[in-house]
MDAnalysis code that builds the backbone (N, CA, C; Angstrom):
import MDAnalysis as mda
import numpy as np

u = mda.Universe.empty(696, n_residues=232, atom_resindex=np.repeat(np.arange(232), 3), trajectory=True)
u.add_TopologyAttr("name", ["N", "CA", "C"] * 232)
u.add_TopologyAttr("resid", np.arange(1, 233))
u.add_TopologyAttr("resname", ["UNK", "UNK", "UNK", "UNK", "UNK", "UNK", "UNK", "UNK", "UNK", "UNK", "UNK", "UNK", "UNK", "UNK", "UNK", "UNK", "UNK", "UNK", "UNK", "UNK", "UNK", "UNK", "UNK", "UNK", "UNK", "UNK", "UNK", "UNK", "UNK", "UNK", "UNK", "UNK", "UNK", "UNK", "UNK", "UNK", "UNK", "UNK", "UNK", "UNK", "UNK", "UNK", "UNK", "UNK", "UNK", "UNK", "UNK", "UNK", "UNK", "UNK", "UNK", "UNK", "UNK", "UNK", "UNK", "UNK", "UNK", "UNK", "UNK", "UNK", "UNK", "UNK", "UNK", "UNK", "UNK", "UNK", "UNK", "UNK", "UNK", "UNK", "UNK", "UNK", "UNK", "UNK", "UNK", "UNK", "UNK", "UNK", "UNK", "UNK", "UNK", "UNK", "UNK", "UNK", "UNK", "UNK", "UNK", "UNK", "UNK", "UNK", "UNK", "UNK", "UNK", "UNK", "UNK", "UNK", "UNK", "UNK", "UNK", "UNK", "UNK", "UNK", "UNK", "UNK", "UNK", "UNK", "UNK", "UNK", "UNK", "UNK", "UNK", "UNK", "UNK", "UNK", "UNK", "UNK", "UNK", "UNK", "UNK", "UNK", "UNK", "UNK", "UNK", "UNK", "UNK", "UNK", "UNK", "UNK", "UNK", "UNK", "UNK", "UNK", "UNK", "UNK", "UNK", "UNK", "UNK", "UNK", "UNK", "UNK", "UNK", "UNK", "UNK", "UNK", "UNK", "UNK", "UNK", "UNK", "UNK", "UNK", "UNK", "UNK", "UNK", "UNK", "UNK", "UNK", "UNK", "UNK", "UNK", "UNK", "UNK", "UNK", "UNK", "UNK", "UNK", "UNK", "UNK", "UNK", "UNK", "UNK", "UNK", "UNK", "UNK", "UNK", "UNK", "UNK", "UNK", "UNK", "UNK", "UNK", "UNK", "UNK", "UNK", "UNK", "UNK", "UNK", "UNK", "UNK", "UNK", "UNK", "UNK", "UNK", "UNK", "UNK", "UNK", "UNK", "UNK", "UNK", "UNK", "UNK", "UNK", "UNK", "UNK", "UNK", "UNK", "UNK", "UNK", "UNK", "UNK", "UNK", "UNK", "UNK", "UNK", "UNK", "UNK", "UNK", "UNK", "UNK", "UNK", "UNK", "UNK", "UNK", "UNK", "UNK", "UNK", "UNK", "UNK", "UNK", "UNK", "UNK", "UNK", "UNK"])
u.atoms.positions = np.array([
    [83.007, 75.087, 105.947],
    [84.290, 75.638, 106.382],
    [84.080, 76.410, 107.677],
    [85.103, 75.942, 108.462],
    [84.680, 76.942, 109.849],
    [85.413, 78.302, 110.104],
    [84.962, 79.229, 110.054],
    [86.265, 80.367, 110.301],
    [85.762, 80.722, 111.741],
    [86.558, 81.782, 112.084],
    [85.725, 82.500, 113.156],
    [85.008, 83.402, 113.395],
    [84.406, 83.590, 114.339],
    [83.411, 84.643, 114.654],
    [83.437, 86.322, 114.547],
    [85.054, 86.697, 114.442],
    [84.978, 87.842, 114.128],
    [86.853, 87.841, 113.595],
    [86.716, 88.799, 112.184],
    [87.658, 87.992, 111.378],
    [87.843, 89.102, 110.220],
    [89.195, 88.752, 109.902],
    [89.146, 89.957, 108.186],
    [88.307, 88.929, 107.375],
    [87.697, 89.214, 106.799],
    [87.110, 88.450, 105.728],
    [87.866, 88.559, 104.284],
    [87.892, 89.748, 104.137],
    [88.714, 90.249, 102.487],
    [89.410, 91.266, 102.782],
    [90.439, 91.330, 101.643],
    [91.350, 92.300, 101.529],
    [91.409, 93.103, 100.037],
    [90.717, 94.155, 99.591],
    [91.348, 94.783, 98.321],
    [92.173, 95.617, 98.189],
    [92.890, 95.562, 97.222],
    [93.639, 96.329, 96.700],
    [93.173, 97.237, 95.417],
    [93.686, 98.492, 95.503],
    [93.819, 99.384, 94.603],
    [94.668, 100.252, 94.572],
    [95.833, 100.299, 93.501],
    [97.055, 100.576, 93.112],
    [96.925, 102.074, 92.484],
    [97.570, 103.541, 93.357],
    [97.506, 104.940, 92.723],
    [99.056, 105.302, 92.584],
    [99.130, 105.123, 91.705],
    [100.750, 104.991, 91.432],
    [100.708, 107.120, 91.305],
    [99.505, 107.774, 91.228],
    [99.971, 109.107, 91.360],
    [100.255, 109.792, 92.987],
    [99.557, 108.871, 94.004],
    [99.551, 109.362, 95.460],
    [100.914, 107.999, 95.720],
    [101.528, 107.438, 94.614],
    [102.826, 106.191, 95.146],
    [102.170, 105.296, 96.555],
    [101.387, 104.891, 96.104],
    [100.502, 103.740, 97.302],
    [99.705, 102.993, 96.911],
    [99.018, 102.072, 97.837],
    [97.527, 101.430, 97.337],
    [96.573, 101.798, 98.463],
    [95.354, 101.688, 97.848],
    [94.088, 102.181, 98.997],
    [93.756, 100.355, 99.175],
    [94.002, 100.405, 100.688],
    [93.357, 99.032, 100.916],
    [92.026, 98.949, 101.535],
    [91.167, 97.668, 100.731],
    [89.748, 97.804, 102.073],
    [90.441, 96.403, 102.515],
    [89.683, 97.078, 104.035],
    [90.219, 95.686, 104.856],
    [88.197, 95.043, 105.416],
    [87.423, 94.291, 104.716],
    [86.178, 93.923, 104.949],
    [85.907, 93.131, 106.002],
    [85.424, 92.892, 107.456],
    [85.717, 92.237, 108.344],
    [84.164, 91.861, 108.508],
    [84.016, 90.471, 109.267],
    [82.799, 89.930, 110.190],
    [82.821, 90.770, 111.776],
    [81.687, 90.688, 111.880],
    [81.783, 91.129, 113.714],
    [80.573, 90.189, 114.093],
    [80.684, 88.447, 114.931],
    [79.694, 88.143, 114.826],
    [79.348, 87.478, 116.427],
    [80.047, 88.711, 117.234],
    [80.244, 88.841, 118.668],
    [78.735, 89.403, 119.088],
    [78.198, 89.993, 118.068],
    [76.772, 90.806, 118.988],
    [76.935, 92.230, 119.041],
    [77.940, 92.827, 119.566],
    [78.513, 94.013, 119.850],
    [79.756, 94.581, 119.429],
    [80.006, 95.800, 119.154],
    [80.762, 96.700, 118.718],
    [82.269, 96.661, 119.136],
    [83.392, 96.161, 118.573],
    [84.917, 95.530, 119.549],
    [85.724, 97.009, 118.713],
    [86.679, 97.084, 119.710],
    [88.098, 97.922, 119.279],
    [88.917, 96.501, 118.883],
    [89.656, 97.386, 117.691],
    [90.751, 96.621, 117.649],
    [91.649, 97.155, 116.759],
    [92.988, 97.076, 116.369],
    [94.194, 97.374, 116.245],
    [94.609, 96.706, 114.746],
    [94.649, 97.909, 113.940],
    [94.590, 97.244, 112.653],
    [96.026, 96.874, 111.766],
    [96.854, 96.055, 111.754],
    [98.439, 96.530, 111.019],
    [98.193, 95.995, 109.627],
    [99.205, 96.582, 108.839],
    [99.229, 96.405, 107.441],
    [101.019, 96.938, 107.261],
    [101.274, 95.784, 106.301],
    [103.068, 95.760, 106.507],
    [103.041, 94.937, 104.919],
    [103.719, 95.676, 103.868],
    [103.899, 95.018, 102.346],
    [105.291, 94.496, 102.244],
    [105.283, 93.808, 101.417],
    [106.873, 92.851, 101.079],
    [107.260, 92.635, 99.904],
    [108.099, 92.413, 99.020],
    [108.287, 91.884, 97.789],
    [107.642, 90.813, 97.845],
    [107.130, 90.087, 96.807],
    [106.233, 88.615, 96.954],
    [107.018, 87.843, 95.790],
    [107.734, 88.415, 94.970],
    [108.323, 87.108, 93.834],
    [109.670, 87.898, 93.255],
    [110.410, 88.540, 93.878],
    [111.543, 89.242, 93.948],
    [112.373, 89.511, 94.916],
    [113.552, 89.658, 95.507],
    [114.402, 90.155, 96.164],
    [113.991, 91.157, 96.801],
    [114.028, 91.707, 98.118],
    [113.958, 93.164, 98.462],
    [113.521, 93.430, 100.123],
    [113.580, 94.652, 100.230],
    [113.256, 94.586, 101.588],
    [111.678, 94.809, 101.897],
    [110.875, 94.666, 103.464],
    [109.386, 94.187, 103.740],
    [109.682, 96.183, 104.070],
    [108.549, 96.930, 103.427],
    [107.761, 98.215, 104.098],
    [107.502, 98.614, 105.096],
    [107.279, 99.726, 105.601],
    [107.362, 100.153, 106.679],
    [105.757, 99.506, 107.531],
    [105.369, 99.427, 108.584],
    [104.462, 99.052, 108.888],
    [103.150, 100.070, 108.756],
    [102.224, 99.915, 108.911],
    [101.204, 100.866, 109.094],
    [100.077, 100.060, 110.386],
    [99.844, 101.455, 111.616],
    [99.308, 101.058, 112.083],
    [98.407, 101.772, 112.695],
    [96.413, 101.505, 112.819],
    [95.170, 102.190, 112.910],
    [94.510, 101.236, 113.658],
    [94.017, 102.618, 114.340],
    [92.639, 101.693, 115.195],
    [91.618, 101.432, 114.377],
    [90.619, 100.648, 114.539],
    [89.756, 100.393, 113.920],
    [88.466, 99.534, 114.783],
    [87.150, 100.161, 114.335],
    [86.120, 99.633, 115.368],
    [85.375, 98.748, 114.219],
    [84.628, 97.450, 115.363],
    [84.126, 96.575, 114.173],
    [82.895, 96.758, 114.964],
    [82.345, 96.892, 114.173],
    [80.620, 97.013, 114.178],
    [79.841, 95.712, 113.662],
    [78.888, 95.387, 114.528],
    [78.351, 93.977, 114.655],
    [78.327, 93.793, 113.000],
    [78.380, 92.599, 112.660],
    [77.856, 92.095, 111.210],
    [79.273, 92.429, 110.426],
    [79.149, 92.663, 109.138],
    [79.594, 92.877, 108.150],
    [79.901, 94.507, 107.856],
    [81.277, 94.354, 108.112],
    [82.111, 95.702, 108.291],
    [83.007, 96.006, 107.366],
    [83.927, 97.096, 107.369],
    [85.004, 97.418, 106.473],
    [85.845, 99.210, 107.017],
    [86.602, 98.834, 106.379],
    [87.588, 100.365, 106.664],
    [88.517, 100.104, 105.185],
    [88.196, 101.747, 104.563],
    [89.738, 101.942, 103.694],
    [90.734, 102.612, 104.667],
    [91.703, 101.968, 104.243],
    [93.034, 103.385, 104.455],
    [94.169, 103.107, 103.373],
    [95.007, 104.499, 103.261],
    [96.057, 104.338, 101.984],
    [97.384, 103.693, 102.664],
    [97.841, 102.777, 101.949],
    [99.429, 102.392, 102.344],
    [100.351, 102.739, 101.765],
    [101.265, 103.894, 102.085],
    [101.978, 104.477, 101.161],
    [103.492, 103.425, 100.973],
    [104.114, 103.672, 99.384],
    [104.761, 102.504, 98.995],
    [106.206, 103.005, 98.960],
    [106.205, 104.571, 98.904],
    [107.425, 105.345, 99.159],
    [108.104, 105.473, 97.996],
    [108.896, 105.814, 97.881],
    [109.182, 106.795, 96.301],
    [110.115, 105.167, 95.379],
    [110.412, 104.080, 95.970],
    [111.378, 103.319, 95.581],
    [110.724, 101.969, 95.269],
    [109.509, 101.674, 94.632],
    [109.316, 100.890, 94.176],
    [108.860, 100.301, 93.497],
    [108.487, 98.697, 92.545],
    [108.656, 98.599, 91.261],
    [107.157, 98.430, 90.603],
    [107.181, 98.960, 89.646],
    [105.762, 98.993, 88.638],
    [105.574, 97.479, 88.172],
    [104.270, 96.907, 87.907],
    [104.140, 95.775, 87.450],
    [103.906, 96.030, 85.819],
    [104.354, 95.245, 85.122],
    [103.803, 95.208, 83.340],
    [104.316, 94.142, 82.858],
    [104.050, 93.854, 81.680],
    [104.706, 92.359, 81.110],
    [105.937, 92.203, 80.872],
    [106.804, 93.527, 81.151],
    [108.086, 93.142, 81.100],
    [108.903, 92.982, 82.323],
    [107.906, 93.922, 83.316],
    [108.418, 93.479, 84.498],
    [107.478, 93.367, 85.898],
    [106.516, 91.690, 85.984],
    [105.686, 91.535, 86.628],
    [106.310, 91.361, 87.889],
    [106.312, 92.156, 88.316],
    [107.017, 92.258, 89.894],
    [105.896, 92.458, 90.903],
    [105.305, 91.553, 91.939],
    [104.045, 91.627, 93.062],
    [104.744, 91.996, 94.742],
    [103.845, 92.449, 95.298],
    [103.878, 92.461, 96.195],
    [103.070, 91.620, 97.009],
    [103.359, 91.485, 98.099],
    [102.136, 90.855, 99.211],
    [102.096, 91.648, 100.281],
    [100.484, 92.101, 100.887],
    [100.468, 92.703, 101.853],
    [99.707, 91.803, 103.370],
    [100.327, 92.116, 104.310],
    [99.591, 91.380, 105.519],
    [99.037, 92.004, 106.308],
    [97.689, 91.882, 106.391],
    [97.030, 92.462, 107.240],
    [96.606, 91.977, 108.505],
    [96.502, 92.242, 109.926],
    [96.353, 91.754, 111.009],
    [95.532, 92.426, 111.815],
    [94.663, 91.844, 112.388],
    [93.656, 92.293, 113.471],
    [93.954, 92.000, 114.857],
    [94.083, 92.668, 115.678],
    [94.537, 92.678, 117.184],
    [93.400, 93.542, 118.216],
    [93.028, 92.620, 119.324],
    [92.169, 93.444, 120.201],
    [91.737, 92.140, 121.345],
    [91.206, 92.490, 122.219],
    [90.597, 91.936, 123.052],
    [89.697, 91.131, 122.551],
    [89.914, 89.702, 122.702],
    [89.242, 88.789, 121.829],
    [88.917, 88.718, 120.269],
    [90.108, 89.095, 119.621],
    [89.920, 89.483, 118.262],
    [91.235, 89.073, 117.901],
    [92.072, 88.296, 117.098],
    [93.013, 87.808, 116.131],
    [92.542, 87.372, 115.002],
    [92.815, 87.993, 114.203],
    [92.636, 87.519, 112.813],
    [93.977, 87.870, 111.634],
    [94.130, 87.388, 111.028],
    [95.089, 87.637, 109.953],
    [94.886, 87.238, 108.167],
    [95.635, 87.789, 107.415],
    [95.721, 87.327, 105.926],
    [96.338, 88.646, 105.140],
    [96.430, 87.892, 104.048],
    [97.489, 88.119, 103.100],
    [97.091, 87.983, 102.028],
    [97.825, 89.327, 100.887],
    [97.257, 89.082, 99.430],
    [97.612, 89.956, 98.349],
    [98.318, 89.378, 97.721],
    [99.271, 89.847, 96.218],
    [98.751, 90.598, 95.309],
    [99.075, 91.947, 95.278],
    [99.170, 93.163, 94.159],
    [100.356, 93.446, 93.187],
    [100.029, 94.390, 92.725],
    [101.125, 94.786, 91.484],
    [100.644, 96.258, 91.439],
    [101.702, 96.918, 91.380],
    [101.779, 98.100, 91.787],
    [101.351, 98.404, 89.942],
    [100.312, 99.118, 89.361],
    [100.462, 99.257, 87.780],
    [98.968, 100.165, 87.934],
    [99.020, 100.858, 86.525],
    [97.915, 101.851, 86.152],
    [97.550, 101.569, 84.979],
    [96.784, 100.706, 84.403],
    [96.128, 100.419, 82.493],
    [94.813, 101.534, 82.435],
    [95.042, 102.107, 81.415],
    [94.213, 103.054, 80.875],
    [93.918, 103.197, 79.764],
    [93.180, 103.993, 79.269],
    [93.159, 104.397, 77.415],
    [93.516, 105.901, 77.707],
    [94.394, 105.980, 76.900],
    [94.537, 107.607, 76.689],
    [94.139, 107.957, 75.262],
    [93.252, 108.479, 74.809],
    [92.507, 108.581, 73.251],
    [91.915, 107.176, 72.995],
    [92.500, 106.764, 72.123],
    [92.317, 105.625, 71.082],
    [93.424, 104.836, 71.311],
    [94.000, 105.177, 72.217],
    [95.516, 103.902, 72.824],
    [95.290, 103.722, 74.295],
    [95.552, 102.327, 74.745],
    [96.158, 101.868, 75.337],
    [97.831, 102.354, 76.306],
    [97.302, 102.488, 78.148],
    [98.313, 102.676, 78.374],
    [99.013, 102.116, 79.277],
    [100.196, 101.458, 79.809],
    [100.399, 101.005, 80.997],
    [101.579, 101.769, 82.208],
    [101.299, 102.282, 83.169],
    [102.303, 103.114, 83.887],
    [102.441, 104.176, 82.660],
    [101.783, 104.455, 82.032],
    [102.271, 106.036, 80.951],
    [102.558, 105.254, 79.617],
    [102.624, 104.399, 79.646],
    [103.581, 103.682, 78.407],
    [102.369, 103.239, 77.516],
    [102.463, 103.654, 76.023],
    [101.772, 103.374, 75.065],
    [101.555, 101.731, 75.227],
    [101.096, 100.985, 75.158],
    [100.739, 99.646, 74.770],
    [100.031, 98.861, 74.055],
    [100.699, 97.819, 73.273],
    [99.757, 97.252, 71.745],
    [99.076, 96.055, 72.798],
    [98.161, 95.911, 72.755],
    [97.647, 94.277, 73.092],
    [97.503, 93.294, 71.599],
    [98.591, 92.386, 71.786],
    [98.663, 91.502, 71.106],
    [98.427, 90.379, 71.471],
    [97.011, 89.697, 71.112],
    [96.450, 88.844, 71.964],
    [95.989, 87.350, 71.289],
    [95.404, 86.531, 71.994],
    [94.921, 85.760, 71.737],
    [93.561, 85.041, 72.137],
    [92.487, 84.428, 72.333],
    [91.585, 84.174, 72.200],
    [91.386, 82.820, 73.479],
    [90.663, 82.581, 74.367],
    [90.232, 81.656, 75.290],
    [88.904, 81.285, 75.509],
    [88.643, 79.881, 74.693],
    [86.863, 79.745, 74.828],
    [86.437, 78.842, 75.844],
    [87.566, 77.788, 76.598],
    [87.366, 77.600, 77.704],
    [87.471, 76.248, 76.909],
    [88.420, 75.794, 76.212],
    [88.683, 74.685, 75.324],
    [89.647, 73.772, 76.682],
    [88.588, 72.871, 77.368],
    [89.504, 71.363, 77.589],
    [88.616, 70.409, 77.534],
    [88.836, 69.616, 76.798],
    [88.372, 68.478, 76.305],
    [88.956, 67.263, 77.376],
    [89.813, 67.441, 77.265],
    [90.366, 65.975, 78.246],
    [89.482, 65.781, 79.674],
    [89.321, 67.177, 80.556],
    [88.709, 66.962, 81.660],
    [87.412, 67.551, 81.069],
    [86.977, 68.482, 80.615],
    [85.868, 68.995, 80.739],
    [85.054, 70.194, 81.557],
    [86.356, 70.735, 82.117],
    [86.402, 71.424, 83.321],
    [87.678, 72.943, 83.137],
    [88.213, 73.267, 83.261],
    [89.155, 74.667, 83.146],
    [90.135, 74.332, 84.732],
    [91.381, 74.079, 84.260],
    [92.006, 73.245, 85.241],
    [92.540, 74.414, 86.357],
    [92.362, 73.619, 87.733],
    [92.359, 75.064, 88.736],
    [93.305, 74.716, 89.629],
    [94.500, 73.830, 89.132],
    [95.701, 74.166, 89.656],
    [96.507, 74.741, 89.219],
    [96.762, 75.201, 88.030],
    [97.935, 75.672, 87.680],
    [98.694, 74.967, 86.635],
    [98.893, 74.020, 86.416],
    [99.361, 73.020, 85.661],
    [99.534, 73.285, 84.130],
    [98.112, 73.181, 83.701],
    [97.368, 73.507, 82.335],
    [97.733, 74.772, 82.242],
    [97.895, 75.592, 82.892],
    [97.586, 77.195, 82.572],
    [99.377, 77.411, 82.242],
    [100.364, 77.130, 82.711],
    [101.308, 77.272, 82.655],
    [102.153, 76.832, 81.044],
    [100.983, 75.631, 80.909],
    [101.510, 75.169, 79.207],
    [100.679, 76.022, 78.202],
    [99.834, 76.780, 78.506],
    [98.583, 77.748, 78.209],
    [99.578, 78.964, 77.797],
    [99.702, 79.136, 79.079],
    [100.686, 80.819, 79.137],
    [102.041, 80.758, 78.431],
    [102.646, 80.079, 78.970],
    [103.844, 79.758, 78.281],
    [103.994, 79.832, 76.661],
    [103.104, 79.122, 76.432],
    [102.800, 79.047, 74.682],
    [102.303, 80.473, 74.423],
    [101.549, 81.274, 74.795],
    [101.145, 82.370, 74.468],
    [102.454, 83.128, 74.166],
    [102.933, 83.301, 75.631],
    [104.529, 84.414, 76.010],
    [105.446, 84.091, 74.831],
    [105.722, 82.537, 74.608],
    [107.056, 82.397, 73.679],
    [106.517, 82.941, 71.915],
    [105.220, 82.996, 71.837],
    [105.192, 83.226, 70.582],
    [104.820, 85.035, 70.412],
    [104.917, 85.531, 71.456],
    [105.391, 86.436, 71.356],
    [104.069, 87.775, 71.611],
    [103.520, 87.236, 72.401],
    [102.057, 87.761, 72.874],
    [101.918, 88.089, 74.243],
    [101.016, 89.036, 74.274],
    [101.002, 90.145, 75.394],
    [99.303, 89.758, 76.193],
    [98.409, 89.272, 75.405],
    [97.478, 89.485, 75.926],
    [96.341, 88.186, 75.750],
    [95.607, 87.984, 76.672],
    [94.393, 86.891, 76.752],
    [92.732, 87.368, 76.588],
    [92.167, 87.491, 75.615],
    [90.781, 87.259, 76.168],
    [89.833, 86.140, 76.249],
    [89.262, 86.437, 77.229],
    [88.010, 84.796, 77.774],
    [86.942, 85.203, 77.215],
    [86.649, 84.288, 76.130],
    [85.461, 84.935, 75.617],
    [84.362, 84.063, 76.406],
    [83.191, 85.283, 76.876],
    [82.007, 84.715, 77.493],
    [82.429, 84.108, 78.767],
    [83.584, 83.934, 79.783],
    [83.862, 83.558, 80.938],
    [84.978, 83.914, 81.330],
    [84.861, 83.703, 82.667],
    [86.129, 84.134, 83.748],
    [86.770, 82.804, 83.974],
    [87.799, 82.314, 84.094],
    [88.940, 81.456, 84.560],
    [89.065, 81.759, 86.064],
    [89.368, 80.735, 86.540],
    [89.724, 80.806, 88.010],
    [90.987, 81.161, 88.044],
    [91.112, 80.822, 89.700],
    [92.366, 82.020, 90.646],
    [93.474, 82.000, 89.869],
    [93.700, 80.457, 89.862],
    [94.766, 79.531, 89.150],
    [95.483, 80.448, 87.947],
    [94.424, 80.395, 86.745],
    [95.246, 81.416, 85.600],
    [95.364, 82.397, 86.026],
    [94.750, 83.273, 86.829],
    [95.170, 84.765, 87.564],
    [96.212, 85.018, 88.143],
    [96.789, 83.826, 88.779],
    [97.622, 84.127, 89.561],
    [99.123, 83.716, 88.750],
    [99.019, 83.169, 87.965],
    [99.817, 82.687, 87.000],
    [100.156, 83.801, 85.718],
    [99.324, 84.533, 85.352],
    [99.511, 85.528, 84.433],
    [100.102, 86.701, 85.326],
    [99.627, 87.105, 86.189],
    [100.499, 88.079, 87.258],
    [101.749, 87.563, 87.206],
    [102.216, 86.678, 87.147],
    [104.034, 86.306, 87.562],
    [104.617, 86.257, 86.240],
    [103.586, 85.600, 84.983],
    [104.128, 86.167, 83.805],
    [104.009, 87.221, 83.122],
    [103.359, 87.737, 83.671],
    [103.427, 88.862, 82.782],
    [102.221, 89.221, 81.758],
    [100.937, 88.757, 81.845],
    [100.078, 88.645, 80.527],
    [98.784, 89.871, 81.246],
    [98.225, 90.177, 80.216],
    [96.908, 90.984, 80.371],
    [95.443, 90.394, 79.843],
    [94.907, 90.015, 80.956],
    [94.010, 89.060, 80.316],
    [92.393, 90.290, 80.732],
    [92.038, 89.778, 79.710],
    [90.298, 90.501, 79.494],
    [89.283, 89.423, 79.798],
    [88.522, 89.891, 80.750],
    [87.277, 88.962, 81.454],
    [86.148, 89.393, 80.817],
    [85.002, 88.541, 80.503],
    [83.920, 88.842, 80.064],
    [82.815, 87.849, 81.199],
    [81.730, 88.759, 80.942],
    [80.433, 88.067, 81.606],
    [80.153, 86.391, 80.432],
    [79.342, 85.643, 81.231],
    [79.066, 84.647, 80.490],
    [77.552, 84.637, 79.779],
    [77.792, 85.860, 78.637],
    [76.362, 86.454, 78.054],
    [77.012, 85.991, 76.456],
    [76.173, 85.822, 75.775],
    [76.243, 85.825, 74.128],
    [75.151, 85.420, 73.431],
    [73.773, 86.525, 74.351],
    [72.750, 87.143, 73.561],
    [72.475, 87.950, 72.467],
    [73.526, 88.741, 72.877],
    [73.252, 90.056, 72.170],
    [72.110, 90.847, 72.124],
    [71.552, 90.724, 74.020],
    [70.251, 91.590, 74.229],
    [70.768, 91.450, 75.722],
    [71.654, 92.712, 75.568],
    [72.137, 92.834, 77.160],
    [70.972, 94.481, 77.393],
    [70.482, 94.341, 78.699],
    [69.518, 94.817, 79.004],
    [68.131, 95.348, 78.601],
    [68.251, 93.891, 78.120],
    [66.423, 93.789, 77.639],
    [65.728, 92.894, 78.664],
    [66.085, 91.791, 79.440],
    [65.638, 91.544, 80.451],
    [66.123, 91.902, 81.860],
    [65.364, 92.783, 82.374],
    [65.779, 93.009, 83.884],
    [66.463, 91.809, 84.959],
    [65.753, 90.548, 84.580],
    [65.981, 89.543, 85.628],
    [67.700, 89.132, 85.168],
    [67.637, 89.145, 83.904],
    [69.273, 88.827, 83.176],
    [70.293, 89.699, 83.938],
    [69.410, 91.126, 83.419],
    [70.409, 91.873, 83.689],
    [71.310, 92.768, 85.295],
    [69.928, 91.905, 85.995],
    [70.734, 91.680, 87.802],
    [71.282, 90.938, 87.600],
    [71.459, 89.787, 86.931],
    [72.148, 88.726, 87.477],
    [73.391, 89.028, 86.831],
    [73.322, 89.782, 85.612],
    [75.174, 90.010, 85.108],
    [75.333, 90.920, 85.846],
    [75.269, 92.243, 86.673],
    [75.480, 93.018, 87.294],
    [75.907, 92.585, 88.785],
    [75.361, 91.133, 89.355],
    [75.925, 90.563, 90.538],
    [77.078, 89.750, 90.154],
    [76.875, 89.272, 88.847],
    [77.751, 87.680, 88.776],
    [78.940, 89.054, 88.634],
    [79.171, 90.125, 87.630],
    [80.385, 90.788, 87.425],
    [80.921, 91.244, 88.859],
    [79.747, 92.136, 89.821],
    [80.646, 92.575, 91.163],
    [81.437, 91.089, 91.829],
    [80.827, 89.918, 91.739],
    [81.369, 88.923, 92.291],
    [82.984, 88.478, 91.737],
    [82.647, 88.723, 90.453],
    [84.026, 88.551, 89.485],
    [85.117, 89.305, 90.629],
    [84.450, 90.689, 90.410],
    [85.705, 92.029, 91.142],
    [85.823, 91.597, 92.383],
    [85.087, 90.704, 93.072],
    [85.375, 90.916, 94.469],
    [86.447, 89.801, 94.869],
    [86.050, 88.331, 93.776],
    [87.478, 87.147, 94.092],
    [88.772, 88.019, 93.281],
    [88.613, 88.710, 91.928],
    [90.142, 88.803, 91.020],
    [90.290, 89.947, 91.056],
    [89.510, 90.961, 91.663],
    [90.399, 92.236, 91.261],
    [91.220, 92.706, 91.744],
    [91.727, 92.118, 92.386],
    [93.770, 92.116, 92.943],
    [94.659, 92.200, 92.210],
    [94.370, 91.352, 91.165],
    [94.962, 90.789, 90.397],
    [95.256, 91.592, 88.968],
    [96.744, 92.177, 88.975],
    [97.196, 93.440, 88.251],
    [97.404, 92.944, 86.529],
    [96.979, 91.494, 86.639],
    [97.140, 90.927, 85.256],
    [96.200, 91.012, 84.557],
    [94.559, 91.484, 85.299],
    [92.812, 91.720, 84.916],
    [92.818, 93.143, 84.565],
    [92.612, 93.446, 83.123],
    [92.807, 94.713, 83.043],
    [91.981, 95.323, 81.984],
    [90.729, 94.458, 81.490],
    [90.052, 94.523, 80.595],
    [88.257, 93.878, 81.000],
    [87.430, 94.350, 80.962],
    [86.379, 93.620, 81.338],
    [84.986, 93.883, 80.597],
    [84.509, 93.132, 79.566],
    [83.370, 92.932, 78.695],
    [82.218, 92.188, 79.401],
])
């Protein structure tokens, strides 16, 4: 794949519904040699609802040769909507790079929401919550594979939602973008697990880098994604 030489690479999100914003990292390449100015905007929108696009936000920002990054907070302003299964409402934010030999751009869907335990419960935005769930062992037989358009996941989810269920866990694996991005619009809370079922988690060192990379890798493609809210 060819991208270019100096570029956002990633975008995270993290949703503080007590400061009413998200802290974004914006992770960039610099693979010019040398140190560039450039002009950072960030501007949010409704992404699967009606409404009006946020105020803009706009920072300088210096990219330093190689593999870079900057947080800053984007405030969301006192008027807007919480994500949960009753009401999965996303946003999309666009981020843009501007400078003297520097354009880059991209984009990428949050949900404004807070899951916690408060005691021995479950909470979402403050709100007590039961997870009523169901079970995913990575059952397709027909292909053999965990289908990564969307398709499958929709007769997946669907069946879950109508019978009257709130929640997914993957036992022993992560699902691609596909169901992620699909449970965000419906509404579901799905729990990710490493692909371990030893039951001798850190008895080998060499194992236990490799679940400690394979999980940051997990966080670094899905943790956008306001529907991931559980992780074994």
């Amino acid at each position: 794949e060819a991208r270019d030489r100096i570029r956002i690479d990633q975008l995270q999100f993290r949703s503080d519904l007590g400061r009413k914003g998200v802290e974004v990292t914006v992770q960039t390449h610099n693979g010019s040699g040398g140190e560039l100015a450039a002009e950072l905007c960030l501007q949010a929108a409704p992404d699967n609802f009606t409404g009006r696009p946020l105020p803009v936000l706009k920072s300088a920002m210096a990219l330093a040769p190689g593999e870079g990054g900057q947080k800053c907070f984007y405030p969301m302003g006192t008027n807007f909507e919480l994500w949960s299964e009753f009401n999965p409402r996303l946003y999309r934010l666009q981020a843009s790079l501007a400078g003297e030999s520097v354009r880059s751009e991209m984009s990428g869907a949050f949900g404004m929401r807070e899951f916690k335990a408060n005691g021995r419960e479950f909470a979402i935005n403050g709100q007590p919550v039961f997870l009523r769930g169901t079970v995913n062992c990575c059952e397709f037989p027909e292909t053999g594979y965990p289908d990564m358009t969307g398709a499958r996941w929709r007769k997946i989810f669907s069946t879950v939602k109508a019978c009257g269920l709130n929640h997914v866990r993957f036992h022993t694996w992560c699902p691609p973008e596909a169901a992620f991005d699909l449970a965000d619009r419906l509404g579901l809370y799905l729990e990710v697990e490493l692909p371990d079922w030893s039951f001798k988690v850190g008895q080998d060192a060499a194992v236990t880098g490799f679940f400690r990379a394979e999980g940051e890798r997990m966080i670094r493609a899905y943790g956008n994604h306001p529907s991931w809210v559980l992780c074994t």
